[in-house]
C-alpha positions as CSV (number, residue, x, y, z in Angstrom):
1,X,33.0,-40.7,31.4
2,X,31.3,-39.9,28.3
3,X,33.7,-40.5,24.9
4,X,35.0,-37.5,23.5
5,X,33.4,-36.8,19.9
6,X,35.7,-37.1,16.9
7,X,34.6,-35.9,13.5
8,X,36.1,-38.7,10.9
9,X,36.4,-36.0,8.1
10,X,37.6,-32.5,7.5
11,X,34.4,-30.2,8.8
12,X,32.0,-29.0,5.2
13,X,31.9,-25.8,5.9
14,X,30.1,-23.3,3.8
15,X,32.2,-20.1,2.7
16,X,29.7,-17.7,1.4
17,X,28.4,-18.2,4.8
18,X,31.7,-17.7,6.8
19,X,32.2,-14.6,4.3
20,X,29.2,-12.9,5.1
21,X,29.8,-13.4,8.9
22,X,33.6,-12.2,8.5
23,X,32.0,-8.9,6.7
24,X,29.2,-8.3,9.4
25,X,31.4,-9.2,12.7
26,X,31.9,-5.6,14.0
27,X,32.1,-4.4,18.3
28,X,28.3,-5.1,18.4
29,X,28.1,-8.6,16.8
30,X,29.8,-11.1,18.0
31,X,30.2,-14.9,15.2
32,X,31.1,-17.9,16.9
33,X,32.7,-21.0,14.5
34,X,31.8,-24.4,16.0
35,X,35.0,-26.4,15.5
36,X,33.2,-29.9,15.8
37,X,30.2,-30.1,13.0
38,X,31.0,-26.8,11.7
39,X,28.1,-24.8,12.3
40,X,28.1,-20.7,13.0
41,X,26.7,-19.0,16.0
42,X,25.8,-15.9,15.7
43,X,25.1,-13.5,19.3
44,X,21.9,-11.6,18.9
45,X,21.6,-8.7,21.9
46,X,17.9,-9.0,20.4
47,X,17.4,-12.2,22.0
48,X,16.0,-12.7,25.7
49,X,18.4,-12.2,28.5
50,X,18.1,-15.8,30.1
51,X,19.1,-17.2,26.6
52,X,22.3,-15.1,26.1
53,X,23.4,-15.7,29.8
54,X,23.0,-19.6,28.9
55,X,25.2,-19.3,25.8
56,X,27.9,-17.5,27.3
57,X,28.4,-20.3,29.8
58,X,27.7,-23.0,27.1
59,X,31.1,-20.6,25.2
60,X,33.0,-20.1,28.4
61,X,33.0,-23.7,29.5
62,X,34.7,-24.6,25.7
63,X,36.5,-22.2,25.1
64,X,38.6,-25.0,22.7
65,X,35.1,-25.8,20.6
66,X,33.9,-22.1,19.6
67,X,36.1,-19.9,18.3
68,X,35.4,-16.0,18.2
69,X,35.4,-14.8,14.3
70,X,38.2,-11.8,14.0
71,X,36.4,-8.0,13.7
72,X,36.3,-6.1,10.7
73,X,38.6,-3.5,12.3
74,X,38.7,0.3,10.0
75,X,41.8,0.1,8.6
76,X,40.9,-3.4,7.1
77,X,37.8,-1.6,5.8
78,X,39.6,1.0,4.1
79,X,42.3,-1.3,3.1
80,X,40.2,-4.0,1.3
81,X,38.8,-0.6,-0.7
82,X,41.8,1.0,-1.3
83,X,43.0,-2.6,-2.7
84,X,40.4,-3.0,-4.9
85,X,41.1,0.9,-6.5
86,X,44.5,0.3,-7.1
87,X,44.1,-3.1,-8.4
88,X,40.7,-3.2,-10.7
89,X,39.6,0.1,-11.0
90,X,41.2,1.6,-14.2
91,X,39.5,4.9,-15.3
92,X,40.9,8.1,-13.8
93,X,37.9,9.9,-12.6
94,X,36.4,7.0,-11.4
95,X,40.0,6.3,-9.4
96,X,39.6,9.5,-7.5
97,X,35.7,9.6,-7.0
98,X,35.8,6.5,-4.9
99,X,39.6,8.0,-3.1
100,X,37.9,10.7,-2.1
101,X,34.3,8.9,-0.6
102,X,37.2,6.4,1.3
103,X,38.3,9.4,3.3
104,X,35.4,10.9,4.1
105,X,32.9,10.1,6.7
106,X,30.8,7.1,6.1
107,X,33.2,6.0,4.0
108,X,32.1,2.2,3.9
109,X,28.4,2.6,2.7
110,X,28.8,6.1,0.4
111,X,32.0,3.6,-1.3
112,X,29.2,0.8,-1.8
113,X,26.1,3.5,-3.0
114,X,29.0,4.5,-5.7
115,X,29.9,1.3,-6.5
116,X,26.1,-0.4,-6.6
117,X,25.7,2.7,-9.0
118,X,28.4,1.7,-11.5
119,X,26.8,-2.3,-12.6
120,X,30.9,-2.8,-14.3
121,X,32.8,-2.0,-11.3
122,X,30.2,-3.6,-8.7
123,X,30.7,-7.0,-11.0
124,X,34.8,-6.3,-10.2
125,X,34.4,-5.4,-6.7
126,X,32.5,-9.2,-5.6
127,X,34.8,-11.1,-7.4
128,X,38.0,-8.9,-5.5
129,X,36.4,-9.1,-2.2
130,X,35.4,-12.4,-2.6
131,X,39.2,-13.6,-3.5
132,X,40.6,-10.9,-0.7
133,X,37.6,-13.3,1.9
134,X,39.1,-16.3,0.6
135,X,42.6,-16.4,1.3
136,X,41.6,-14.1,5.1
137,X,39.3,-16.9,6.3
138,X,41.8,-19.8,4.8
139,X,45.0,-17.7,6.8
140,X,42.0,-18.0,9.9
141,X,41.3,-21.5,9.8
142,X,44.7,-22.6,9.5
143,X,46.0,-20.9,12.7
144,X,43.1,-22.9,14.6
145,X,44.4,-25.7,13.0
146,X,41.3,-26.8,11.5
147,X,41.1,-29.8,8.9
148,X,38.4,-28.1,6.4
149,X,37.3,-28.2,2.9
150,X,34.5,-25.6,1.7
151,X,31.4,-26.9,0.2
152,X,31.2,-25.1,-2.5
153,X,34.4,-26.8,-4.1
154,X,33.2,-30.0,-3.9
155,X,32.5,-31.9,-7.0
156,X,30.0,-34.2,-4.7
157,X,26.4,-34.8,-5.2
158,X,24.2,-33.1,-2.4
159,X,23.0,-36.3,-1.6
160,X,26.6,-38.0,-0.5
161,X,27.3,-34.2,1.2
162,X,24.0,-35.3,3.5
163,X,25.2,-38.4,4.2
164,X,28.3,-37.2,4.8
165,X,27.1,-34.6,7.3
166,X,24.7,-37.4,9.4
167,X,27.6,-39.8,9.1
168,X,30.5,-37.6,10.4
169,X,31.0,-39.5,13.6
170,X,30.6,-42.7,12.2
171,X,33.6,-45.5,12.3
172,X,32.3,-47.9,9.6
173,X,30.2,-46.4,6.7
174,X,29.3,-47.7,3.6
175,X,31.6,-48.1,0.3
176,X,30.2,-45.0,-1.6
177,X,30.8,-42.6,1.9
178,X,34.1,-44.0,2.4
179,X,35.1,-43.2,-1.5
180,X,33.7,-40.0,-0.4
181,X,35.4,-39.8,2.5
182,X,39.0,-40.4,0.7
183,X,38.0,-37.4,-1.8
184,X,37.1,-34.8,1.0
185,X,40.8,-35.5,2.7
186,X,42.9,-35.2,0.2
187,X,40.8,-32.1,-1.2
188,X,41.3,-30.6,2.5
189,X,45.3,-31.0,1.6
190,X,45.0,-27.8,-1.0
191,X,43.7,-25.7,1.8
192,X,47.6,-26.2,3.6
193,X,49.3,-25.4,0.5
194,X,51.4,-22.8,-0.5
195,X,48.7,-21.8,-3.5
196,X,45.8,-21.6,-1.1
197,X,47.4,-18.1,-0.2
198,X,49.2,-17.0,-2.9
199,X,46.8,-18.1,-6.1
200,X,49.0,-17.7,-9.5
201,X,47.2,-18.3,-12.9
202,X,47.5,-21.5,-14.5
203,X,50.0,-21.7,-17.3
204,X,49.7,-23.2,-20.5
205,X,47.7,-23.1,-23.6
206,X,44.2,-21.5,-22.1
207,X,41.4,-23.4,-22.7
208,X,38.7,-23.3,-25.4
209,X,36.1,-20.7,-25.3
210,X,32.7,-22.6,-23.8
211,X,29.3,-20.7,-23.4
212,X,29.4,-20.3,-20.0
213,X,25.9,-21.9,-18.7
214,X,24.6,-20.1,-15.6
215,X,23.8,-22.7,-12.9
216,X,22.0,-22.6,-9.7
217,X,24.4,-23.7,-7.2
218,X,23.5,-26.8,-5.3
219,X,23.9,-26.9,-2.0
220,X,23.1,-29.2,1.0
221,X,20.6,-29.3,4.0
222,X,22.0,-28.3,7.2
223,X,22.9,-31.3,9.3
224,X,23.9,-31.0,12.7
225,X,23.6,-33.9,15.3
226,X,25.6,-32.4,18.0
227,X,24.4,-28.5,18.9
228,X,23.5,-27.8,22.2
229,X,20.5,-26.5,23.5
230,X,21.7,-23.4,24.5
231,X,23.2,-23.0,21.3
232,X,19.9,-23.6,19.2
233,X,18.6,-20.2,19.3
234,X,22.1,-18.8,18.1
235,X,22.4,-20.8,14.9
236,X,23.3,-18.8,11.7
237,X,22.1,-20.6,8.7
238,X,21.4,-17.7,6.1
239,X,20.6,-19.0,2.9
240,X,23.7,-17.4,1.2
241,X,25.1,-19.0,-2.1
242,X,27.0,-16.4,-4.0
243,X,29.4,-13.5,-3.4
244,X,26.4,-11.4,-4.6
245,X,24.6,-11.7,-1.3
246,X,27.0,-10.9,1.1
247,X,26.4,-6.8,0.8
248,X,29.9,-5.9,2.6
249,X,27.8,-3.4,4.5
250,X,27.8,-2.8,8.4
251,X,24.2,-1.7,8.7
252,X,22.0,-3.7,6.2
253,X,21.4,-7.8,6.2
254,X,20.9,-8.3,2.8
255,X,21.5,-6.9,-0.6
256,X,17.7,-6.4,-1.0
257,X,17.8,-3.9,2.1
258,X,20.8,-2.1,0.6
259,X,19.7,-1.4,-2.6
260,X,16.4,0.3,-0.9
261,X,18.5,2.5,1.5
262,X,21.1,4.1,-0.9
263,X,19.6,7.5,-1.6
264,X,16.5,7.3,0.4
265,X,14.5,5.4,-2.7
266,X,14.0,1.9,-3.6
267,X,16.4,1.3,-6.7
268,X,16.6,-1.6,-9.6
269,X,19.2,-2.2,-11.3
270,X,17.7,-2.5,-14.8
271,X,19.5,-3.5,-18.0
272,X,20.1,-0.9,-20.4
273,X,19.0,-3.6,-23.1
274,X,15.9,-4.3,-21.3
275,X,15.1,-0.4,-20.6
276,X,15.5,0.0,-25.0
277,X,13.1,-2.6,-25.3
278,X,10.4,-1.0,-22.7
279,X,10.6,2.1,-24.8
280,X,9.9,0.8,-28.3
281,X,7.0,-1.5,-26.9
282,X,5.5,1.7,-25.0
283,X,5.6,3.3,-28.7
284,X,4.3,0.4,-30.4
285,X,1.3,0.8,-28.4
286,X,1.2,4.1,-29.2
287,X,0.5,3.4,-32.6
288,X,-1.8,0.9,-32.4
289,X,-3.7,3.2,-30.2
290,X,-3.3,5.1,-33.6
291,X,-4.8,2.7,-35.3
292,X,-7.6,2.1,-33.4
293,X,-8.9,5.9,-33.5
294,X,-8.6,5.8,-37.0
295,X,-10.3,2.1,-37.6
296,X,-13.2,3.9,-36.2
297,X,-13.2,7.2,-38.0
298,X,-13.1,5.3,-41.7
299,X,-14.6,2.4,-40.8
300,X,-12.1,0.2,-41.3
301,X,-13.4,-3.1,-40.4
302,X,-10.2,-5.5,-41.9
303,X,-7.7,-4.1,-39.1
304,X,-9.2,-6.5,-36.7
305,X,-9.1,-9.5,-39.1
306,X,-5.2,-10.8,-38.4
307,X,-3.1,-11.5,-41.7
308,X,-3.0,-14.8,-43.0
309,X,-0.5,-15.7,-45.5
310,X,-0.8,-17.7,-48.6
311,X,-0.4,-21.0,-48.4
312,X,0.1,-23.3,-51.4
313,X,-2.1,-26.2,-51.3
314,X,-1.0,-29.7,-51.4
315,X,-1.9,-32.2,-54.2
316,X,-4.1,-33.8,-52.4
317,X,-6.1,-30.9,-51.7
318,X,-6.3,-29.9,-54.9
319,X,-9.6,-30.1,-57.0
320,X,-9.5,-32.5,-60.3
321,X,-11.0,-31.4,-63.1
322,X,-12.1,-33.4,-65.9
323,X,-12.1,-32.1,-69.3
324,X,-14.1,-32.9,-72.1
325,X,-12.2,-34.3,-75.5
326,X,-12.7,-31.0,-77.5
327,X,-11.5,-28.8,-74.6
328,X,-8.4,-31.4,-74.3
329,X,-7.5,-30.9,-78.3
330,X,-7.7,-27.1,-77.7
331,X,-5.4,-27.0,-74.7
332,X,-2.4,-29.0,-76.4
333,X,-2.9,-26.7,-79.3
334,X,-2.4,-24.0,-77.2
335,X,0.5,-25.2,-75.3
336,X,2.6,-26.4,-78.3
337,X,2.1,-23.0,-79.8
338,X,3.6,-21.6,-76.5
339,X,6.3,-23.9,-76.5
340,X,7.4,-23.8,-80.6
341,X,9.1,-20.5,-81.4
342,X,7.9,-17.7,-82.7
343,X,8.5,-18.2,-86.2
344,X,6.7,-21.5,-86.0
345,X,4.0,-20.8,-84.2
346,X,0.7,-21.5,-85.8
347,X,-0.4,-18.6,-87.5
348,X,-4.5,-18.2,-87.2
349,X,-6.7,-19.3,-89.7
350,X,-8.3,-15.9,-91.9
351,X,-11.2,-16.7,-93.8
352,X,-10.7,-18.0,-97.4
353,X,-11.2,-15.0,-100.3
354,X,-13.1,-16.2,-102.9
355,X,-10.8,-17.0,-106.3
356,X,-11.5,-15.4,-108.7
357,X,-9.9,-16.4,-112.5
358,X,-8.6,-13.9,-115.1
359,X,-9.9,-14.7,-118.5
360,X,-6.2,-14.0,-120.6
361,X,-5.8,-13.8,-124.3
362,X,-4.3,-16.3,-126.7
363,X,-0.9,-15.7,-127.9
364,X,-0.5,-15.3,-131.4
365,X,2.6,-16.8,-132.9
366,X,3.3,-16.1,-136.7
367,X,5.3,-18.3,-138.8
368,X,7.8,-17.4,-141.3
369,X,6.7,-19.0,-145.3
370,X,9.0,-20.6,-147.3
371,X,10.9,-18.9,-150.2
């Protein structure tokens, strides 16, 4: 008898992926959770007959290793919508716009075509659904009993998560994977705690304002040693890494699909910044189509010649020039008279009149004679 298979870890299981499942698994598609490596098998009626008959007797014969993901019923729908209205959504009209699509018909994708239309609610509606997901597929896992942790809370480099993956059967494993090992069970632990469920802010003094620095999450390969054939053809593996992706929608795969249903028209949603910016360069070419016309009514040939600022040239660029003994005299002259004061400057030489001496009379004197 062949030895039963025992995964020496809590399964890495991906939750963006489970998330997306959880919103797409409806009474036409049917998501299967492997509870030994952890992979998801997704039914598609597309596929050829002799392949779906195979899988359902691979299923039916464990029933204890795959695990049937619950249906999105209607009233969860609705109530994961009306949730997020009462909770986040804060202007009046707005409140009642999206009441209203909620009990009308089609009230699932005209509430999403509102919401994709709206770029601050849409941004408040991924992060609600995604905490709503969270604490659904933790409640989901736990009554299956299954020891998990969800990649995307690791603080693990890809490369250990691989190893992790190839080695999960393994008794003896090197010292790094069974560090790594210790770290993935005791983060599993959280999962089972009271907090999981019931998330509460942290308290205390909040923590310094950082510049948040978008990164491109890393994730691993997918490593499975133990699917069986009949299984291959099944596999879901979407590439799926943010709350973004997962559209919430019943008809569409992918945001990309969504976006170019609602209203009949493919849409972009472009940044009101970035719209500004398209407007001022289309005038800018405006004028220098301006510009043009006129360069060749005048003439102008200097428009095409770019602008090239001054530029003060270093000493050692700059020419030496010798001067000759007289011109030296003459430019000390000139700078001391620009440096003594007004009074003292150096008044010009005029030419010299020619003196000319007056010819005076003697002076008489008379003297008195003696008595």
């Amino acid at each position: 008898m062949a030895k039963k298979l025992e995964a020496k870890i809590p399964l890495i299981l991906r939750f963006h992926r489970l998330m997306d499942a959880f919103a797409k698994s409806d009474d036409e598609r049917d998501f299967y959770l492997d509870s030994l490596e952890g992979f998801l098998v997704f039914v598609d009626l597309d596929k050829d007959e002799e392949d779906l008959l195979l899988l359902e007797k691979e299923i039916k014969n464990n029933p204890k290793r795959y695990h049937l993901i619950p249906k999105m019923a209607f009233y969860e729908v609705k109530k994961f919508m009306e949730g997020f209205v009462a909770e986040k959504v804060y202007d009046v009209d707005t409140k009642e716009k999206l009441l209203d699509l909620i009990g009308g018909k089609e009230a699932r994708e005209n509430f999403l075509e509102y919401i994709y239309d709206n770029l601050t609610e849409l941004e408040k509606w991924q992060q609600y659904y995604q905490e709503r997901f969270r604490v659904r597929i933790i409640e989901w896992l736990r009554s299956l009993d299954i020891i998990f942790v969800f990649e995307e809370d690791l603080d693990i480099s890809k490369t250990v998560v691989e190893k992790l993956k190839q080695t999960l059967f393994d008794d003896k494993v090197s010292k790094e994977l069974t560090t790594a090992r210790d770290i993935i069970r005791n983060k599993a632990k959280i999962y089972y705690s009271s907090e999981a469920l019931n998330p509460r802010p942290k308290r205390g003094r909040p923590p310094k304002q950082i510049a948040k620095v978008e990164m491109e999450p890393q994730v691993s390969m997918d490593i499975y040693t133990q699917v069986p054939k009949a299984v291959r053809p099944f596999l879901y593996i979407p590439d799926i890494t943010s709350a973004s992706a997962v559209t919430f929608s019943a008809k569409f795969e992918t945001e990309e699909q969504l976006l170019a249903s609602l209203k009949g028209t493919p849409r972009m949603r472009v940044d009101e910044k970035l719209e500004a910016l398209s407007r001022r360069l289309e005038s800018l070419q405006q004028l220098q189509s301006r510009l043009a016309a006129s360069e060749l009514d005048v003439g102008i040939e200097r428009l095409k010649k770019p602008f090239t600022p001054f530029k003060k040239p270093k000493l050692a660029e700059t020419k030496k020039i010798e001067l000759t003994p007289k011109e030296k005299e003459a430019k000390i002259e000139e700078a001391i008279q620009e440096v003594l004061p007004t009074g003292e400057k150096k008044k010009e030489k005029a030419p010299r009149r020619a003196i000319r001496i007056k010819k005076v009379a003697p002076i008489k004197t008379t003297k008195k004679k003696k008595k």
